[in-house]
Structures are given as structure tokens and as C-alpha cells.
N, C-alpha and C positions, 0 to 999 in steps of 0.2 A: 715415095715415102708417104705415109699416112700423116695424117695431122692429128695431134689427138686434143682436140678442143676440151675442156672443162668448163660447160655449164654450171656457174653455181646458180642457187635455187635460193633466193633470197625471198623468202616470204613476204607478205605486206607487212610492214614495220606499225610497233605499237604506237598508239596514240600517244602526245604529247601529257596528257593529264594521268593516263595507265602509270606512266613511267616518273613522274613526279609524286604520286600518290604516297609513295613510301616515305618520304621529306615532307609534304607539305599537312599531313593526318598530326604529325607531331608538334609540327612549328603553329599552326592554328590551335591544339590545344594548347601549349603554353600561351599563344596568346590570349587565349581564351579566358587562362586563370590568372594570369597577370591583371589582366583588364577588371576581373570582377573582382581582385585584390582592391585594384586601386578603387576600385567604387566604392568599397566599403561593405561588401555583401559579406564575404566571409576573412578571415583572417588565419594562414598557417601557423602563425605563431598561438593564435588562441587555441586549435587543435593538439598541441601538444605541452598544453596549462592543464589545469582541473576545469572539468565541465561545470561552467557557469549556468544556469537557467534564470529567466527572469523569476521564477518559482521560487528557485532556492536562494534567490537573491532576498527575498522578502525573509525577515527573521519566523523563522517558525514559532508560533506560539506553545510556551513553557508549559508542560503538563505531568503531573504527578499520578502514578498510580497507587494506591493505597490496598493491600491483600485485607481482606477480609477473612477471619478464621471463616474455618469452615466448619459450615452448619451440620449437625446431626438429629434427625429424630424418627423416630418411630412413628407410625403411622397407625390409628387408633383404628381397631376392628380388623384388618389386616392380613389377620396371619401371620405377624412378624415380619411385616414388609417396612423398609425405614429410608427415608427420603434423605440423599447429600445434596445439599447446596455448597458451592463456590463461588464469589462473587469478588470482583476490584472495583474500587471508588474511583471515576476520572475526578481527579481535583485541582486547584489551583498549588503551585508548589506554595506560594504564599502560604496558605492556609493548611498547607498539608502539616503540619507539626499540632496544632489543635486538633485536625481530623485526626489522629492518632491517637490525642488524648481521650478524644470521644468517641472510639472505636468499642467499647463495651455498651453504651448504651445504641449505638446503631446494630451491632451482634443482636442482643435484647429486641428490639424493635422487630428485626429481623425474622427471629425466634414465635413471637408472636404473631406474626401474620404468616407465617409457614404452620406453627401449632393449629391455626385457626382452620384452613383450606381441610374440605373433607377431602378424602381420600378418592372419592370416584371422582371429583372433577381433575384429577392430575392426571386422570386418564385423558382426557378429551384433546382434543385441538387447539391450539395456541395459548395451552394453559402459559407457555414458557412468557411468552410476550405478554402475557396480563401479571405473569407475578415479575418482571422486570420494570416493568412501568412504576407496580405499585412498591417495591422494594425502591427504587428511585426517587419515590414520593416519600418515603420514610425517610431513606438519609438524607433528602433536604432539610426535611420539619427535625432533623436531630443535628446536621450541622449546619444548615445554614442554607436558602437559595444560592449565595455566589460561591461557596465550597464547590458542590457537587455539579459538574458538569455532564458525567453520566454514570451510568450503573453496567455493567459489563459481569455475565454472569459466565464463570469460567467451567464450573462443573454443573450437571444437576441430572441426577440419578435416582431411581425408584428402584432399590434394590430390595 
């Protein structure tokens, strides 16, 4: 009779850390966050509050914006060419209810230093930032230095 032997073919068997790797990737990350819980680094419960920032933590400072009608005129020599301005007052909310009341006389002011500008220098370069500056220096000298915080020009068109 024959014998019939069976050879099994056992491979070299995997490393001791191969076979742990699966168990031991999760159990170090938990320990991982636990540990940097306790420290104080982060907090799961803060994560599922409103995002605190130390930014938003500070009160933001109170600011009004004030619409300035908007400006229209013609533009002298021309052709019939007529300049819009649009402009908002940054102001304090304090002071915003007087800046209201004084809104015709800064319009007026306004008026006057647009009437005044010839018409070829509104061609040129940074005409916009020289009449922002100076329109901000008006509504000071009409409401006040601590009113106006700044000038913010929203339209301005050479049509």
C-alpha cells in the first residue's frame, strides 16, 4: 500500500506587530485624543457649541452707515457728459441721528467740490482717491471730527 503523506506548506507566519496593527492604530489614537482632551488642548464638547474665537470674543465695535443721496451733475463743456456720485458716511451710531439731520448740508458741500473739479482731470488717475479723501474732509468740517469715521464712495460714473 502506498502512503500518501500530506505535506502542508505553512508559510513563514506574520510578524507579531503585522497582526496586532489592526487593534493597536485605534486604541493609540483614542488614546491619543483622550490624553490631549485631558490637557486641555482641545475640547469635543466645544466642537459641537458655536465657534467661539478670541476675535469674536472682543465686542466688535458699533458702526453706522449713513446713505448719502446721490449726486448728479452735468459736467461743464462736455458734450453732455454728467458725473453720478454715491457715497455712505461710516459714523458713530451715537451720532448717527444728528448726521441725518445734517445730511443736506453735507449733500451741499459735496455738490460744491464735484461742481468745482474740471472735467479733464476726472479723466486721469487716482482722480477717485483724491475726491474720497477730500469729500471725507468735507463731512468732517460739516459733522463733526468724531462723527465721521470714513467716507466710502459706492457709485461714481462719468456718463
Amino acid at each position: 500500500m502506498t502512503e500518501i503523506t500530506a505535506e502542508t506548506t505553512a508559510g513563514p507566519s506574520k510578524p507579531l506587530l503585522k497582526r496586532l496593527a489592526p487593534v493597536l492604530v485605534p486604541v493609540l489614537a483614542l488614546g491619543a485624543g483622550a490624553g490631549s482632551t485631558l490637557a486641555g488642548l482641545w475640547s469635543p464638547i466645544a466642537l459641537l457649541g458655536p465657534a467661539e474665537t478670541a476675535a469674536a470674543a472682543r465686542a466688535a465695535p458699533a458702526v453706522a452707515f449713513l446713505d448719502v443721496p446721490r449726486i448728479v451733475l452735468s459736467l461743464p463743456g462736455s458734450g453732455g457728459r454728467s458725473l453720478v456720485v454715491t457715497a455712505m458716511i461710516d459714523t458713530d451710531p451715537l451720532q448717527a441721528d444728528q448726521a441725518k439731520l445734517l445730511m443736506p448740508r453735507v449733500v451741499d458741500a459735496f455738490n460744491g467740490l464735484l461742481a468745482g473739479i474740471d472735467p479733464a482731470a476726472l479723466d486721469r488717475r487716482g482722480i477717485l482717491e483724491i475726491l474720497r479723501a477730500e469729500m471725507a474732509t468735507r463731512a468732517r468740517f460739516v459733522l463733526g471730527e468724531d462723527a465721521v469715521r470714513d467716507l466710502l464712495i459706492t457709485e461714481f460714473r462719468i456718463q
